[in-house]
C-alpha positions as CSV (number, residue, x, y, z in Angstrom):
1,X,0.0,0.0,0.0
2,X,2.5,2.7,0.8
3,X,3.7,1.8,-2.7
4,X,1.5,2.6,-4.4
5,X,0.6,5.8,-2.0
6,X,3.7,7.2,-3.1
7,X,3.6,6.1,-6.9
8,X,0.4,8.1,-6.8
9,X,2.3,10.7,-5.1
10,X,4.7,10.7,-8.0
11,X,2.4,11.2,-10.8
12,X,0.3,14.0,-8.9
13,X,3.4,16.0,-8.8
14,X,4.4,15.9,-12.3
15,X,1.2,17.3,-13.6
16,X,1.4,19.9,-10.9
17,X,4.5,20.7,-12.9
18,X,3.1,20.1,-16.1
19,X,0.1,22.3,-15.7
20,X,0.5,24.1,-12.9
21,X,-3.2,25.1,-11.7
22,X,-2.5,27.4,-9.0
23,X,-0.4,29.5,-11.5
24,X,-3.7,29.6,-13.6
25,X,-5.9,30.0,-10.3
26,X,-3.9,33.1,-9.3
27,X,-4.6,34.9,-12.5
28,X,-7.0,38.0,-12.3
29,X,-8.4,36.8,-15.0
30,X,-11.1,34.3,-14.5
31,X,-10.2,30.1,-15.2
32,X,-9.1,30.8,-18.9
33,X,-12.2,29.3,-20.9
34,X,-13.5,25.9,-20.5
35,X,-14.0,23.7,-23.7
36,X,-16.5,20.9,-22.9
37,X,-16.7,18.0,-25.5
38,X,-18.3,14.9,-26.9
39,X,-16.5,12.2,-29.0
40,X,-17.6,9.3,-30.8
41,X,-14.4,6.4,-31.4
42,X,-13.6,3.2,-32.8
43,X,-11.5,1.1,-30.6
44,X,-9.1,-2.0,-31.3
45,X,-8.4,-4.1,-28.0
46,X,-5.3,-6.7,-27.5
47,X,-5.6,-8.5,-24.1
48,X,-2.4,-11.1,-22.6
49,X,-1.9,-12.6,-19.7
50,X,-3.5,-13.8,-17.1
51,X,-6.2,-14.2,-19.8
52,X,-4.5,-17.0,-21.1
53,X,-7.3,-20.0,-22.1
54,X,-5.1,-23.0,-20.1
55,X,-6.4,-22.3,-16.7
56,X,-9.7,-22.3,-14.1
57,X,-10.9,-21.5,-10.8
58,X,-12.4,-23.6,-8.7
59,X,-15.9,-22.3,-7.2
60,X,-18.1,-23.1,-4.3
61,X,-20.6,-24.2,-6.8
62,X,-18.5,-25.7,-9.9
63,X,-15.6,-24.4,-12.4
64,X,-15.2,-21.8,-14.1
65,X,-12.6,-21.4,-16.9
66,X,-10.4,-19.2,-17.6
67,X,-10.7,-17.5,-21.4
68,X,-8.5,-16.6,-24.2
69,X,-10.0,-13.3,-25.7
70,X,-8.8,-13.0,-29.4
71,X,-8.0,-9.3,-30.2
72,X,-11.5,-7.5,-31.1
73,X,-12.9,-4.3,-32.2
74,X,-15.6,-1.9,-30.6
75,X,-17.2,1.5,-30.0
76,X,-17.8,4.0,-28.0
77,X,-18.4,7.5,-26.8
78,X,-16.4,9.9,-24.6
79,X,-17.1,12.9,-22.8
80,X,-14.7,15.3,-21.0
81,X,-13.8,18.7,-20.4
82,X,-10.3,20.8,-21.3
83,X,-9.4,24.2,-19.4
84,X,-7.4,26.6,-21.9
85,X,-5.1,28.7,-19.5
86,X,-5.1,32.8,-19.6
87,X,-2.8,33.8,-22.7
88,X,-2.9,30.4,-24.8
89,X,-0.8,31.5,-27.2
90,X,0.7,34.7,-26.6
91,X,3.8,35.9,-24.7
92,X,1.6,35.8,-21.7
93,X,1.7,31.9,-22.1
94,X,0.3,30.8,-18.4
95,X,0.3,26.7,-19.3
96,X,-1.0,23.8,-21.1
97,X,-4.5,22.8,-22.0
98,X,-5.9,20.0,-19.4
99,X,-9.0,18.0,-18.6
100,X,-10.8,15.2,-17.6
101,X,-12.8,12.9,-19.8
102,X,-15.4,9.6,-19.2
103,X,-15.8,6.8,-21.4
104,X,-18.0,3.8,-22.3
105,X,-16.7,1.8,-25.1
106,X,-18.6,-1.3,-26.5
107,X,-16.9,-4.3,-27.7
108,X,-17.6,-7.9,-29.3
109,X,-15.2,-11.0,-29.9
110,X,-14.5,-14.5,-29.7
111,X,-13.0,-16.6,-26.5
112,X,-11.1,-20.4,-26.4
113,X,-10.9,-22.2,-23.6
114,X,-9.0,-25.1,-22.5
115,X,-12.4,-26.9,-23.4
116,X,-13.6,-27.0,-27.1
117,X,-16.8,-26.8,-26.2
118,X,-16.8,-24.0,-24.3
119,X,-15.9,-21.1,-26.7
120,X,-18.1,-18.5,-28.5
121,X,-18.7,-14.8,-28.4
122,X,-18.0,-12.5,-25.8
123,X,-19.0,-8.9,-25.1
124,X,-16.9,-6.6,-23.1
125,X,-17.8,-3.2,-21.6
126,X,-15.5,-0.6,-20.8
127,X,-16.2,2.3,-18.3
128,X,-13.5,5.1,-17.4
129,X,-14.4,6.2,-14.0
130,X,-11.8,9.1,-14.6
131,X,-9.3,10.0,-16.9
132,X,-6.5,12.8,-17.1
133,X,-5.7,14.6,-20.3
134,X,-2.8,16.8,-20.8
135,X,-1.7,18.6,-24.1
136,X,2.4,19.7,-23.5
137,X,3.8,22.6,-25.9
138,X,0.2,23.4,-27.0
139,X,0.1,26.0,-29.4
140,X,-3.1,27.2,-30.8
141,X,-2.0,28.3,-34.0
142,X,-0.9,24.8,-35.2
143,X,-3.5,22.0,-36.1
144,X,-1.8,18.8,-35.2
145,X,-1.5,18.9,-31.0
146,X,0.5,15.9,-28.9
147,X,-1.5,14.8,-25.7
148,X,-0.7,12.3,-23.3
149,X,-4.0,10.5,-21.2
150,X,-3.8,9.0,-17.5
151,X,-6.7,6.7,-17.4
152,X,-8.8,4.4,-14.6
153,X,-11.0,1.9,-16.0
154,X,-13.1,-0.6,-15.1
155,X,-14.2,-3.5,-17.5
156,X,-16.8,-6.2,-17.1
157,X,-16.7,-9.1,-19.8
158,X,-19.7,-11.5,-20.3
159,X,-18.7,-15.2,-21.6
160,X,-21.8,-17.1,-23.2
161,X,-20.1,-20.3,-22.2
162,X,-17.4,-20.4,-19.6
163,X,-18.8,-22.6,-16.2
164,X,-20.6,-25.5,-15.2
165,X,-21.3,-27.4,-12.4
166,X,-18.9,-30.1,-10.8
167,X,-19.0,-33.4,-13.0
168,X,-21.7,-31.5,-15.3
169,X,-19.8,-30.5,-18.1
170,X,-22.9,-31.0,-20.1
171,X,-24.7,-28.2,-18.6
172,X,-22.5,-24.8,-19.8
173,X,-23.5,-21.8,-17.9
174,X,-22.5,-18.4,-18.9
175,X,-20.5,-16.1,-16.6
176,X,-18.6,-13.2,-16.0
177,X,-14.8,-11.1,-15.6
178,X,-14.7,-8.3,-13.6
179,X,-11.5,-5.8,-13.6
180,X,-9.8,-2.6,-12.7
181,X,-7.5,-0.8,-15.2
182,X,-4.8,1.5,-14.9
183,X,-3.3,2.9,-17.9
184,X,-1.0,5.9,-19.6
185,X,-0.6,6.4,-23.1
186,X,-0.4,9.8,-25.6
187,X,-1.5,10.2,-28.9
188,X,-2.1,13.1,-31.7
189,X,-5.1,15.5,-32.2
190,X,-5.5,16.7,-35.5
191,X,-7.8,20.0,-35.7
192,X,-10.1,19.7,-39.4
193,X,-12.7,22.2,-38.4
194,X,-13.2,25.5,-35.6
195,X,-15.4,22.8,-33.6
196,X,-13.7,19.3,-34.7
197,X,-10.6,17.2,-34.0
198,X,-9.8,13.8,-35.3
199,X,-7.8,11.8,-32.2
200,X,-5.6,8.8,-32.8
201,X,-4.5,7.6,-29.6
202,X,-2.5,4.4,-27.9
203,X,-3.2,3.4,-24.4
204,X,-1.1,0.8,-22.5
205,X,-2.7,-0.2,-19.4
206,X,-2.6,-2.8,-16.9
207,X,-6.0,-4.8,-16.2
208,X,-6.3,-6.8,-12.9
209,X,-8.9,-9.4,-12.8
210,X,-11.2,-8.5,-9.5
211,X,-14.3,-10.9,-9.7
212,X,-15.8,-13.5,-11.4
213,X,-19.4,-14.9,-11.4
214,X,-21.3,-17.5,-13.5
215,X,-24.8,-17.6,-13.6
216,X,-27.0,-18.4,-10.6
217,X,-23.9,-18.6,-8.0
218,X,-22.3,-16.5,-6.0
219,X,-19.5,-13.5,-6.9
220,X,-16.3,-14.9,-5.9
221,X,-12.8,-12.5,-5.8
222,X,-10.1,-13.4,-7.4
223,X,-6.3,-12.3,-6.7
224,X,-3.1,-12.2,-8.9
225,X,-4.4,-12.2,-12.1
226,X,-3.1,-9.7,-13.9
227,X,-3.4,-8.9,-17.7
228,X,-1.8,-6.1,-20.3
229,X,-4.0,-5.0,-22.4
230,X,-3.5,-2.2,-25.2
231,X,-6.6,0.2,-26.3
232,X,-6.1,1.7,-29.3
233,X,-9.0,3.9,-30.4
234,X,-9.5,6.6,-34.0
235,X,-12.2,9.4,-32.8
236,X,-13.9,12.3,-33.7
237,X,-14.3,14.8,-31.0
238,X,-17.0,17.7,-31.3
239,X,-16.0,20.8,-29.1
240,X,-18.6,23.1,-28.0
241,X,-16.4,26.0,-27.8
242,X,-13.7,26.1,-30.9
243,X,-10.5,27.0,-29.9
244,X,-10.2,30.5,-32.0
């Protein structure tokens, strides 16, 4: 715990550095200008690990197996807020744009298991709780804008056939992952209109596996199972207030 107390530490203080808010704050100016936003993306998702279709957990009520998800597209929409500090882009240059942004992104694929008969489609869902967006060197004048992304997840994956009671293996149930992520990644927003931006961006994160459940039984935690997982995603963001 006091680990990851001070890694948290850590990253709190460099985007103090990066954008430092009570700089902005201390302006007599009021918070620069807020640009609220809404963005509809197309994600690609790559999960290994722990997720590794050789493996199980054994249950109270039966097993439950442990899937292979095969690399899968999806969809999704995003929306977030960035703060433009006082004197973007003049000699009175205060700081960098930065944000916050929520996400639900949609996605369907196929599983293996160690079993051949338990495999099919799977759906996953995708939920940022909170993510932090930061655009270094940001100069309005120029169209194509580097960002970087801090990001905390959640994602819950349903499995149409993944459990099944002791000695039953006739009787498939379906079931459920349940995970936290934490990720950091960057990418490029390229301005193509005064309220558009197309977004490419690449987001390493780290997924660890919380709970499973199958049908009808009871949720059970699960420990050490931890997974990489990259989210790529191509977007078109809509800002509310253009930038010039």
């Amino acid at each position: 715990m006091k680990s990851k107390a001070l890694l948290l530490r850590i990253l709190l203080g460099s985007l103090v550095s990066l954008f430092p808010a009570h700089q902005i704050l201390a302006q007599d100016d009021d918070l620069g200008n807020m640009h609220g936003f809404v963005e509809l993306g197309t994600s690609f998702d790559w999960i290994v690990g722990s997720f590794n279709g050789n493996s199980w957990f054994e249950l109270d009520e039966g097993i439950l197996l442990v899937p292979k998800i095969q690399a899968h597209p999806g969809v999704g929409i995003t929306l977030g807020y960035l703060v433009e500090p006082p004197g973007l882009g003049t000699e009175q240059r205060q700081g960098n744009p930065f944000g916050m942004s929520f996400s639900y992104y949609r996605s369907s694929g196929t599983y293996t298991t160690l079993e051949s008969d338990y495999q099919g489609e799977c759906t996953l869902h995708l939920v940022r709780y909170l993510g932090f967006i930061g655009y270094p060197g940001f100069d309005s004048q120029r169209r194509l804008h580097p960002f970087f992304d801090l990001d905390f997840s959640m994602l819950a994956a349903r499995f149409e056939t993944i459990a099944h009671p002791f000695g039953d293996m006739d009787s498939p149930m379906p079931g459920k992952y349940v995970g936290i992520i934490f990720g950091m990644g960057g990418g490029l927003s390229l301005d193509v209109a005064p309220h558009f931006a197309l977004n490419a961006e690449v987001l390493p994160q780290f997924l660890a596996g919380s709970s499973v459940k199958a049908e009808e039984w009871e949720r059970a935690d699960i420990k050490k199972f931890g997974n990489f997982m990259l989210h790529s995603t191509l977007s078109l963001r809509y800002y509310f207030k253009p930038w010039n």
